[in-house]
VOROTOR-978290 format. One record per residue (C-alpha): x, y, z. Coordinates in steps of 0.02 Angstrom, whole numbers, plus 50000, padded with zeros to 5 digits. Example, Ala and Ser with C-alpha at 12.3 -4.5 7.8 and 13.67 -1.06 7.14 Angstrom:
BEGIN
50615_49775_50390
50684_49947_50357
//
This chain:
BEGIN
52134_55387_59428
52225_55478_59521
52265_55670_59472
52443_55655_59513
52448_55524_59385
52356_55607_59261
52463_55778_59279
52628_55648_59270
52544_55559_59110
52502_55749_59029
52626_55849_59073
52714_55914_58932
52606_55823_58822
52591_55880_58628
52382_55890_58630
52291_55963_58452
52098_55992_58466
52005_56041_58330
51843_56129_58387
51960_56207_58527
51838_56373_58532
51694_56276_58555
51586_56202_58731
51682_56060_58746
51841_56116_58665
51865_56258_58797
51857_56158_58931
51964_56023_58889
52070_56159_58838
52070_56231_59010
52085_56056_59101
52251_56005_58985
52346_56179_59042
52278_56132_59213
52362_55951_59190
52509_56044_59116
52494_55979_58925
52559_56087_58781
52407_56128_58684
52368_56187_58510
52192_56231_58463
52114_56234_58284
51945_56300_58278
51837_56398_58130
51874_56579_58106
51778_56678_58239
51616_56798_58175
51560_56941_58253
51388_56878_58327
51423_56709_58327
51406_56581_58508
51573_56561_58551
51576_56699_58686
51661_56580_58818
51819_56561_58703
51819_56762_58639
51834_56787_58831
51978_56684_58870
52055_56651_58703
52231_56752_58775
52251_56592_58871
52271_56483_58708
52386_56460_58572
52265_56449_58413
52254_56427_58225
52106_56481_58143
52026_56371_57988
51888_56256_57911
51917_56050_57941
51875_56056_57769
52025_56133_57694
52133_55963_57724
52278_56051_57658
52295_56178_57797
52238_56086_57922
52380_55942_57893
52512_56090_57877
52457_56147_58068
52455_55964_58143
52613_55912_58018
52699_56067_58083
52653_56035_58294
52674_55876_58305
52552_55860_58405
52574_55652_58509
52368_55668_58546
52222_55729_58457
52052_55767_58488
51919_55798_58362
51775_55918_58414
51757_56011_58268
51592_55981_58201
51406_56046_58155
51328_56002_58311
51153_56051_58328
51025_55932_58302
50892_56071_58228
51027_56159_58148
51078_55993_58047
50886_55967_58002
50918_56179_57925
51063_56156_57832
51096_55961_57785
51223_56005_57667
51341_56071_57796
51311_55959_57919
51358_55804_57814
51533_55892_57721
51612_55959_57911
51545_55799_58016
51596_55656_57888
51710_55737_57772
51795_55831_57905
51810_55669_58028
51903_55594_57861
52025_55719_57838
52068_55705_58023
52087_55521_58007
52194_55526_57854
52307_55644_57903
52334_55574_58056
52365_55413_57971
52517_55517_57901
52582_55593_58065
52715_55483_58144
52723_55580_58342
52525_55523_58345
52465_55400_58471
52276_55445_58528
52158_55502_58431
51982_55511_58511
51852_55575_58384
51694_55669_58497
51537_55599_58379
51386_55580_58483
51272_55469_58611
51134_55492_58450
51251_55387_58323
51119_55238_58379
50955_55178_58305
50829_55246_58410
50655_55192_58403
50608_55298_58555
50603_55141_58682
50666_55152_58849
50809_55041_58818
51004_55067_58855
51109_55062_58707
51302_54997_58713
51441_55006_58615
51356_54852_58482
51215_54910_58483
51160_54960_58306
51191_55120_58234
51075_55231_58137
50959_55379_58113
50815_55472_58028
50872_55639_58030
51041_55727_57971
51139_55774_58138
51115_55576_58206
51133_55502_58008
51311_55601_58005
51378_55559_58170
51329_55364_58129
51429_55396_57989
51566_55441_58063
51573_55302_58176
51574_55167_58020
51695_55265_57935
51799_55260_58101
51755_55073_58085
51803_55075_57897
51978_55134_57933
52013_55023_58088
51981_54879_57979
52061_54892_57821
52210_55022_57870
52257_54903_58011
52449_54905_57955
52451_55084_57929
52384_55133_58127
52512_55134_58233
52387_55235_58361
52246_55203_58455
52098_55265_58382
51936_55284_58488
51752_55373_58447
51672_55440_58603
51463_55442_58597
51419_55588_58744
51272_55692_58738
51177_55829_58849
51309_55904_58929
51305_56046_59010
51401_56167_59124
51478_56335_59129
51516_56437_58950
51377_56362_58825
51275_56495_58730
51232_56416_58606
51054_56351_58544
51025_56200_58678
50904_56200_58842
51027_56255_58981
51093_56429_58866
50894_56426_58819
50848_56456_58990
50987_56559_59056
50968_56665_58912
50783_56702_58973
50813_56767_59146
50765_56936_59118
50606_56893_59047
50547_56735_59159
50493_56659_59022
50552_56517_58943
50508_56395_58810
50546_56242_58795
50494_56110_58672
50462_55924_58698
50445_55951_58884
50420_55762_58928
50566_55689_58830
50695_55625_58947
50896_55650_58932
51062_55596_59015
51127_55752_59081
51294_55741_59133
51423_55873_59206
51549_55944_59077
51694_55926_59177
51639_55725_59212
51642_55697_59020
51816_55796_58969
51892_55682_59103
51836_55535_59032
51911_55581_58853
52066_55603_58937
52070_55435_59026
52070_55363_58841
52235_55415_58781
52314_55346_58936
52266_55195_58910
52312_55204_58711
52490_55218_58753
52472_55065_58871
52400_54961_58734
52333_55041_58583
52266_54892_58497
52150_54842_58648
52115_55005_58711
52063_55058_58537
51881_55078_58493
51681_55155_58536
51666_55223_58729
51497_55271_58795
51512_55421_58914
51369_55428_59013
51301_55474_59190
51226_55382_59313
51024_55344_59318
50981_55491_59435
51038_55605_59313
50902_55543_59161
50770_55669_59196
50631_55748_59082
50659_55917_58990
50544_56015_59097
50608_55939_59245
50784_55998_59225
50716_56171_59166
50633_56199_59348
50767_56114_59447
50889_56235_59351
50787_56401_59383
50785_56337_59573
50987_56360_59605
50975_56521_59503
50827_56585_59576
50724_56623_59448
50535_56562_59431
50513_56560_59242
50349_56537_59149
50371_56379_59076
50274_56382_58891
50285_56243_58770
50367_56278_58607
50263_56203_58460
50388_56075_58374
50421_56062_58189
50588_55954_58223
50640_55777_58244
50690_55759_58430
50691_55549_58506
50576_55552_58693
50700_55436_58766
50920_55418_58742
50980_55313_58874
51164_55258_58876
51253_55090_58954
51412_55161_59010
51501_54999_59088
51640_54969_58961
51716_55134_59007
51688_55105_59190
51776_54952_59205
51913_54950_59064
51979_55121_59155
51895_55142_59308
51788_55304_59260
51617_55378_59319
51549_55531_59362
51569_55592_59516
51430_55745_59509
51259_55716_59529
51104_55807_59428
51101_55918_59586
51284_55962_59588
51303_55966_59417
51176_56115_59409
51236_56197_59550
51414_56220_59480
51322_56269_59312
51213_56404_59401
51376_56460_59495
51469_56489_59326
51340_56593_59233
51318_56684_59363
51492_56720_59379
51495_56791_59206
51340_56893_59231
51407_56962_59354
51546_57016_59238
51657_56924_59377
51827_56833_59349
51770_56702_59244
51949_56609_59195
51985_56597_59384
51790_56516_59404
51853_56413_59279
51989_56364_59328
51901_56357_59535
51789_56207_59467
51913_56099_59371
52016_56105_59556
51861_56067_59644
51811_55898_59537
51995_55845_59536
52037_55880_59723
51892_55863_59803
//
């Protein structure tokens, strides 16, 4: 689509994210002020050594409100009070080894948190999109090299891919018997492995940049293979969604796989030494012994996306890493990083 369109479509826009402080969250955050939306971000309040380093950088730039998904009655006062006429949930325990840590938690802000959302949106009359970020490991995975799609049947065996499954028949749950009450379109979006610019927290790519003054990384489960997709690539397919909700929420409503294309499914060790390559860095590449649940293969069918609304990625592994490389070293650098930012969202939409 083109960007014109999409500015036209966004412009002034009332946009809430929850999760706003976030991977994800920041740069859909950045890419809405670029389209010229009015954004309001909710996000957990900030700790002093937590990940979100990205947002405590830029967080000026934002207009925020700072609490837990799981206190639904300040949460509804902030999206009650904004009015917000889209809404994107992000806000969620998502770490795979983390989850398989600390169950508890994981289950109460992904499932219990996704309700509240739901609900009070149910409530909110200037709603008409709400896209709900759970993940591509909602399916059953037996570890087979086999594509899943949006049918295809949900599951788990540990608590991060158990919770987001969850989430996607409670979505399910709602859709069916609150049918009178939505007057919105209401979609789940199953992405996975992204990467880019601004991550630091506990996943491969922040792994290995994170280990560049020791050339030394480790890595576990070197041969399991992932759909790595570009950051920028994935928040513009969320946003194609609403668009489409206002045409027709009722058809456009539902599951959308994001996914790249085949090039980009690569092993974990291969991306690790294709990565060190465009930042120039030979590491020592040790395996990690593994006491976690991890699936060897995830492979997504990403057609319904693709031809209901025209989207797919235009970056490939290559350039993907490249403009990832490019941004960290940016902030190393202790360079301009919110005009870097702000560089690569022009780049992917005018290029």
């Amino acid at each position: 689509m083109d960007v014109t369109k999409i500015k036209s479509f966004y412009k002034n826009k009332k946009v809430f994210i929850t999760g706003h402080s976030g991977f994800k969250g920041i740069w859909l955050s950045f890419i809405l002020k670029f389209l010229g939306a009015n954004v309001l971000g909710y996000s957990y309040k900030l700790k002093k050594n937590d990940k979100f380093i990205f947002f405590k950088k830029t967080k000026r730039n934002f207009k925020s409100k700072f609490g837990d998904i799981l206190n639904y009655d300040y949460l509804k006062k902030n999206i009650k009070d904004f009015k917000p006429h889209i809404v994107f949930h992000f806000a969620a325990q998502s770490l795979v080894i983390e989850s398989q840590k600390n169950p508890k938690k994981t289950f109460e802000t992904n499932v219990i948190g996704t309700n509240n959302i739901i609900d009070i949106c149910l409530s909110t009359k200037s709603i008409k999109s709400l896209i709900i970020a759970t993940s591509d490991k909602c399916y059953k995975n037996n570890s087979k090299k086999i594509k899943f799609n949006e049918s295809s049947e949900l599951g788990g065996d540990e608590p991060y891919s158990i919770s987001k499954s969850l989430c996607e028949h409670l979505i399910k749950i709602y859709q069916t018997n609150s049918v009178k009450k939505i007057k919105f379109g209401i979609s789940s979006v199953r992405a996975g492995n992204v990467i880019g610019g601004g991550d630091f927290n506990n996943r491969l790519v922040p792994d290995i940049i994170n280990s560049t003054k020791k050339k030394k990384i480790l890595i576990r489960n070197p041969k399991h293979i992932r759909p790595w997709q570009y950051i920028i690539d994935v928040c513009h397919a969320y946003l194609l969604i609403p668009i489409y909700h206002y045409k027709n929420y009722k058809k456009y409503s539902g599951p959308y796989n994001i996914g790249p294309n085949r090039k980009n499914f690569i092993s974990v060790q291969k991306l690790t030494k294709k990565l060190s390559d465009k930042i120039s860095i030979k590491f020592k590449i040790k395996i990690k012994k593994q006491f976690f649940k991890e699936k060897k293969f995830l492979f997504l069918n990403s057609s319904k996306i693709r031809k209901l609304m025209n989207w797919k990625p235009l970056l490939d592994i290559e350039e993907t890493l490249k403009e990832t490389a490019e941004w960290y070293k940016f902030f190393f650098n202790k360079k301009n990083i919110i005009k870097k930012t702000l560089d690569q969202i022009k780049f992917y939409y005018y290029q």
